[in-house]
C-alpha positions in Angstrom: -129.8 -35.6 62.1 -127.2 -36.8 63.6 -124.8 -40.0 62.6 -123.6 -40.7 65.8 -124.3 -39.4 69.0 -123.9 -39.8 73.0 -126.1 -38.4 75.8 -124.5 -38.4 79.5 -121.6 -40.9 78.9 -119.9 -41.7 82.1 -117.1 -44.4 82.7 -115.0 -44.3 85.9 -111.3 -46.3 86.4 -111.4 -46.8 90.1 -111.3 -43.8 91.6 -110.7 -41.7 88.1 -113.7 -40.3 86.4 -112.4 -40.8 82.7 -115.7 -39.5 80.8 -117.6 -37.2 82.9 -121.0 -37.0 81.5 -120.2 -36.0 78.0 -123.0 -34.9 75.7 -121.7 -34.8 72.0 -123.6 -35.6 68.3 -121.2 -36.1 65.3 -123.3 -35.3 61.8 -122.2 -35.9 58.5 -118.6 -34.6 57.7 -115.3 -34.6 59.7 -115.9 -33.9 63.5 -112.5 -33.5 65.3 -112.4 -34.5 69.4 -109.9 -32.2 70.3 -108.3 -32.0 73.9 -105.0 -32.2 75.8 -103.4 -35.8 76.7 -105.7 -37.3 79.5 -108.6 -35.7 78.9 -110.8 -38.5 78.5 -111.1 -38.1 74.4 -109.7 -41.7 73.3 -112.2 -43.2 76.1 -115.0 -41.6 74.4 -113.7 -42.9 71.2 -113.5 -46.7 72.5 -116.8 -46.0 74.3 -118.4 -45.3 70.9 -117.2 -48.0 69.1 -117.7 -50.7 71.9 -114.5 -51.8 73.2 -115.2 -50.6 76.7 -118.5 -50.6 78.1 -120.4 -47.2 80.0 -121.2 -46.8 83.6 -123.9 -44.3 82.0 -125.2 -42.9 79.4 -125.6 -43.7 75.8 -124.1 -44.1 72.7 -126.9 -43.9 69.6 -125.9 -44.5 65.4 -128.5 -43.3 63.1 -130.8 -43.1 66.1 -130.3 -47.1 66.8 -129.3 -47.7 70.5 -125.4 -48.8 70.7 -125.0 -48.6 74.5 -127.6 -47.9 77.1 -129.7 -49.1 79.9 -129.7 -53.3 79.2 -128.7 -52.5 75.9 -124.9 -53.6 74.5 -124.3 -54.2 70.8 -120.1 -55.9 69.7 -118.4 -53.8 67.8 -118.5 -55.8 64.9 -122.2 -55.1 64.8 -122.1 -51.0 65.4 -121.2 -50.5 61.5 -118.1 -48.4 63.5 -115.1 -48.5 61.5 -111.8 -47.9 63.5 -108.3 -46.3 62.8 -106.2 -46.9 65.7 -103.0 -44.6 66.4 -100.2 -47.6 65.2 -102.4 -48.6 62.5 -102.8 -52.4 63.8 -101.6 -53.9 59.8 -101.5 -57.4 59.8 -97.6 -57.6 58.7 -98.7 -61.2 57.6 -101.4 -60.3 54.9 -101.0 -58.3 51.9 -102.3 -54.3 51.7 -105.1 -56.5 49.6 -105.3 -58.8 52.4 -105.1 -55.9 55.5 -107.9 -54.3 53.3 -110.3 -57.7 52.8 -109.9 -58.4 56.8 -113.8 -58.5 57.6 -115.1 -58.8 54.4 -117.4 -61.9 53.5 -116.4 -63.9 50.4 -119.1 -62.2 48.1 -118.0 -59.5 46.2 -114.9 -59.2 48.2 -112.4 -58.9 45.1 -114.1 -55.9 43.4 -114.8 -54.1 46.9 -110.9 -54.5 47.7 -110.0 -53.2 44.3 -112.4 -50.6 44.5 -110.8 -49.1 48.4 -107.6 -49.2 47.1 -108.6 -47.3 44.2 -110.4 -44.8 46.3 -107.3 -44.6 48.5 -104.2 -44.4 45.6 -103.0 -47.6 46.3 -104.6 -49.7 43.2 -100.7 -50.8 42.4 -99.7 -51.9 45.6 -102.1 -54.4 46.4 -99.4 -57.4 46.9 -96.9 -55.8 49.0 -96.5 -56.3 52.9 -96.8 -53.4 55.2 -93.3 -52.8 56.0 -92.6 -52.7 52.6 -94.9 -48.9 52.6 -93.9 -45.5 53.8 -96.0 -44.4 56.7 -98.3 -42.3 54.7 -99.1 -45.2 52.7 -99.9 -47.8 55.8 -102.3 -45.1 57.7 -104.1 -45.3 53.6 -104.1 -48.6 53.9 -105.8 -48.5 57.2 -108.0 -46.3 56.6 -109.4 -48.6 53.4 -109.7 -51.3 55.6 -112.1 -49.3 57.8 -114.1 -48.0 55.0 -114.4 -51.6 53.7 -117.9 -52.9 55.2 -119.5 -49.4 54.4 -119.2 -48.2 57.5 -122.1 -45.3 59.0 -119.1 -43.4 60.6 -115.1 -44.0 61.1 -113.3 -43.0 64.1 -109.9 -42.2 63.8 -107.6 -42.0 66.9 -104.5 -39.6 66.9 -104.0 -41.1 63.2 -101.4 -38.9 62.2 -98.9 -38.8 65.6 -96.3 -41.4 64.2 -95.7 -39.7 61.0 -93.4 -36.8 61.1 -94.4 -33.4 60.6 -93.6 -32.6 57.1 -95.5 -36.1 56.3 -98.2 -35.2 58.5 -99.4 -32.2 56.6 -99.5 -34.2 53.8 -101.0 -37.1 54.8 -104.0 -35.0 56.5 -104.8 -33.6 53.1 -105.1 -37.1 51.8 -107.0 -38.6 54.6 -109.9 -35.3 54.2 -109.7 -35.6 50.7 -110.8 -40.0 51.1 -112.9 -39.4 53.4 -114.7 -36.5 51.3 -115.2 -38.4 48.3 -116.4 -42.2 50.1 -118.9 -39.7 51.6 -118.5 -40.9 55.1 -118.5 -39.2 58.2 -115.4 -39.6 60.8 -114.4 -38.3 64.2 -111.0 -37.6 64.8 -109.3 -37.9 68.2 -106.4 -35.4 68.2 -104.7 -33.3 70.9 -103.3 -31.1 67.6 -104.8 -27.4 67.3 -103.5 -26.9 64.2 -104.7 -30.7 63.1 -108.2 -30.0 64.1 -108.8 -26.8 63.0 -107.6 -27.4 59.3 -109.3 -31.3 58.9 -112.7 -30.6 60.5 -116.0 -29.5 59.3 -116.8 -29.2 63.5 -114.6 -29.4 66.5 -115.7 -30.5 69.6 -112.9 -29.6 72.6 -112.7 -31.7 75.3 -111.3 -31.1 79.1 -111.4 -33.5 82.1 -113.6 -35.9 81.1 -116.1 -32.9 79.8 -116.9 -31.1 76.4 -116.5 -27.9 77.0 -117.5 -26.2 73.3 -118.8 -27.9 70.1 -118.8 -25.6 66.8 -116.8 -24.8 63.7 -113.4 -24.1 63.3 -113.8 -20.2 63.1 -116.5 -20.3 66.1 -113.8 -21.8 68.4 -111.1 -20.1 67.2 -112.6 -17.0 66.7 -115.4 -16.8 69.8 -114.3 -19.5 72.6 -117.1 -19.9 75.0 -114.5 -20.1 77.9 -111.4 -18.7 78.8 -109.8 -22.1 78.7 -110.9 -23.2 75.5 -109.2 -19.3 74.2 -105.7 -19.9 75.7 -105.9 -23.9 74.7 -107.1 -23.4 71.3 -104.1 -21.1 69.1 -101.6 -18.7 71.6 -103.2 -15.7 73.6 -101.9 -13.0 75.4 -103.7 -12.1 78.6 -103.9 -8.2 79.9 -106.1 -7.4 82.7 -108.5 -4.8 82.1 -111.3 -2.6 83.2 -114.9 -2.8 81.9 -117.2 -0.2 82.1 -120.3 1.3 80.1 -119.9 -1.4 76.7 -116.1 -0.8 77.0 -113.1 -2.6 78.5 -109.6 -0.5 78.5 -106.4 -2.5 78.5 -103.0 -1.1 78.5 -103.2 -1.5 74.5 -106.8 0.1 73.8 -110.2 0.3 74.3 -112.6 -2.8 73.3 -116.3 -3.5 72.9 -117.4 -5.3 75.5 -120.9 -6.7 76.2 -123.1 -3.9 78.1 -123.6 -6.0 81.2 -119.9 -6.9 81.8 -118.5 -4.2 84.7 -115.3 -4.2 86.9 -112.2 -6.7 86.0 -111.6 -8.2 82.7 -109.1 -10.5 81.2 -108.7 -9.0 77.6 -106.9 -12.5 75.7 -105.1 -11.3 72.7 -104.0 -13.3 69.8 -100.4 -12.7 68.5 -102.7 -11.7 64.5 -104.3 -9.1 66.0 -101.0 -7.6 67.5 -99.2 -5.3 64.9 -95.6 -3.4 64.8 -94.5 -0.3 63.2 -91.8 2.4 63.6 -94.4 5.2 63.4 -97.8 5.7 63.6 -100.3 3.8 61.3 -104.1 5.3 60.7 -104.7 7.0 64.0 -105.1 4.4 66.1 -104.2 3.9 69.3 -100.7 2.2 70.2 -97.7 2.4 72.4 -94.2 1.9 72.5 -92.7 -1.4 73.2 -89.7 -3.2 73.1 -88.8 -6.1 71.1 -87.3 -8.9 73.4 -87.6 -12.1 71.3 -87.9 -13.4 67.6 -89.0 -17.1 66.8 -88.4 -17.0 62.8 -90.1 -19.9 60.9 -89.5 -18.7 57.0 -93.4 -18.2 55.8 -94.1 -16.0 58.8 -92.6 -15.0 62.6 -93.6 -14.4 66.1 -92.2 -11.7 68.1 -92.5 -10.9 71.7 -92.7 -7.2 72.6 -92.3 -6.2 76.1 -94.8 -3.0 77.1 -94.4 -0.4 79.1 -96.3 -2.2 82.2 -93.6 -5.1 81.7 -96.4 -7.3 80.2 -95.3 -8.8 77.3 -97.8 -9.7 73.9 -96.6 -11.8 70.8 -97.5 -10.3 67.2 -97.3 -12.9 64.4 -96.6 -11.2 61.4 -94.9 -12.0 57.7 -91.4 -12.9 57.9 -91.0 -9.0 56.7 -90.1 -6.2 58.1 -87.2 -8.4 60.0 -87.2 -7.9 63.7 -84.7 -8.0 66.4 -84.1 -8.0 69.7 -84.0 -4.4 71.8 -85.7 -2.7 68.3 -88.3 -0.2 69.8 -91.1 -0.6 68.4 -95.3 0.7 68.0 -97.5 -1.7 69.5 -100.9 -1.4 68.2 -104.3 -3.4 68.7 -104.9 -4.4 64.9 -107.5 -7.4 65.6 -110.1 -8.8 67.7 -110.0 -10.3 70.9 -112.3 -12.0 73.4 -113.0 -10.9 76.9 -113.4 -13.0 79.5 -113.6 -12.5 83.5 -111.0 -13.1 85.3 -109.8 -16.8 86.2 -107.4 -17.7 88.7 -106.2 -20.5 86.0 -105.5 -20.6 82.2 
């Protein structure tokens, strides 16, 4: 069942359609709302919790009505907690006092002490916010959603003003808080990477419309469009032929479903792309030429030109080491997903 949930949510800014009908049900665990900037993915959020209102739709917790036809509830009364993007501290109040924010008289002391247990900060209860790294405010915010026992806590691009050594870290944290208060979140993040590694389910979102829902292998691994393929991770695209359960590209032969004939688009990601100096188990490959190295020390990313002139990335271990005008065998050493052809990617 789900926690939260919205059926055909519309809402319009004059003469921009914002949220175009989205259909999406969040259920227990981390569901990421991934999409690029503008698609509509922090209206859903404020839609959900109740700071802007639908032109249609629904918005549904526990299967109680939220938003609907004659039906409105604050969002101090949706059992929504909130993480904005800057955090929104009170630099006034202590981390204790950001944390109690909301929180009747009754029992407030031991839920306070008990949060910033939960979220490592059980030391730092008297300091100010500007006296904490960032790291340590976006804990601090996140406690002071979780104080009033929230069903579900949205989180919206939490981790965009750390930087990106910090980030990494601090998404390991938030998962791991959010794991043991058992709650569930959703995540607004226009972050691949972010998405794929925090969430139990991603949900990817373009123009105002989700466009696939599933986990992070399924979307990764099988995108239901083409778009989702070359927005989720880095593809390659070689045109191909398809014919009899097959489709030939300049690098091989795939499988193919049996009903798919005539032009393909074959998208290739850069893991299933190998190199060698000689052949490697029989398989198929071709001779290419290497005309770009991005090195980034756990692993690299080199662009091969082929024969056709088409070029295809291979993402490999830092090792062997790469350079520019090497010649090279290309070989298909992965799957890929096949798609017909689209005039846009």
């Amino acid at each position: 069942m789900s926690v939260l949930a919205c059926r055909g949510l519309r809402r319009s800014f004059g003469a921009v359609r914002a949220v175009d009908g989205v259909e999406l049900e969040v259920r227990e665990g981390i569901c990421a709302l991934l999409g690029p900037s503008g698609c509509g993915k922090t209206t859903v959020l404020r839609l959900l919790a109740g700071f802007e209102r639908p032109d249609a739709g629904e918005v549904r917790a526990d299967d109680r009505l939220l938003a609907g036809p004659g039906t409105f509830v604050v969002p101090e009364r949706r059992r929504i907690g909130m993480v904005f993007q800057e955090f929104a501290l009170f630099p006034h109040l202590t981390v204790a006092g950001n944390v109690a924010y909301g929180l009747g008289r009754r029992g407030r002391r031991e839920r306070v002490a008990e949060l910033l247990a939960l979220v490592g900060l059980q030391d730092l209860g008297e300091r100010r916010p500007h006296e904490l790294s960032g790291g340590q405010q976006q804990r601090v915010a996140l406690a002071r959603a979780l104080a009033a026992t929230p069903a579900v806590v949205l989180l919206d691009e939490p981790f965009s003003g750390l930087d990106a050594a910090l980030r990494v870290q601090v998404r390991h944290e938030v998962r791991a808080i959010l794991t043991a208060a058992g709650v569930t979140a959703l995540v607004v993040t226009h972050d691949q990477e972010e998405a794929l590694s925090l969430a139990d389910t991603v949900a990817v979102m373009r123009a105002g419309r989700i466009e696939q829902v599933g986990t992070p292998e399924e979307i990764y691994g099988r995108p239901a469009t083409r778009w989702v393929a070359g927005f989720v991770g880095e593809a390659d695209v070689l045109p191909g032929e398809a014919r009899d359960g097959w489709v030939r590209c300049e690098l091989a032969r795939v499988p193919a479903d049996p009903g798919f004939s005539g032009a393909a688009d074959v998208l290739v990601r850069p893991e299933s792309v190998s190199l060698s100096v000689g052949a490697r188990g029989g398989r198929e490959m071709i001779e290419g030429r290497v005309v770009e190295r991005e090195f980034f020390g756990h692993d690299q990313l080199v662009h091969v030109e082929l024969p056709s002139g088409r070029r295809v990335r291979s993402r490999s271990l830092s090792y062997p080491v790469w350079h520019p005008g090497d010649r090279v065998r290309v070989q298909l050493d992965g799957p890929v997903n096949v798609f017909a052809p689209e005039r846009d990617v």
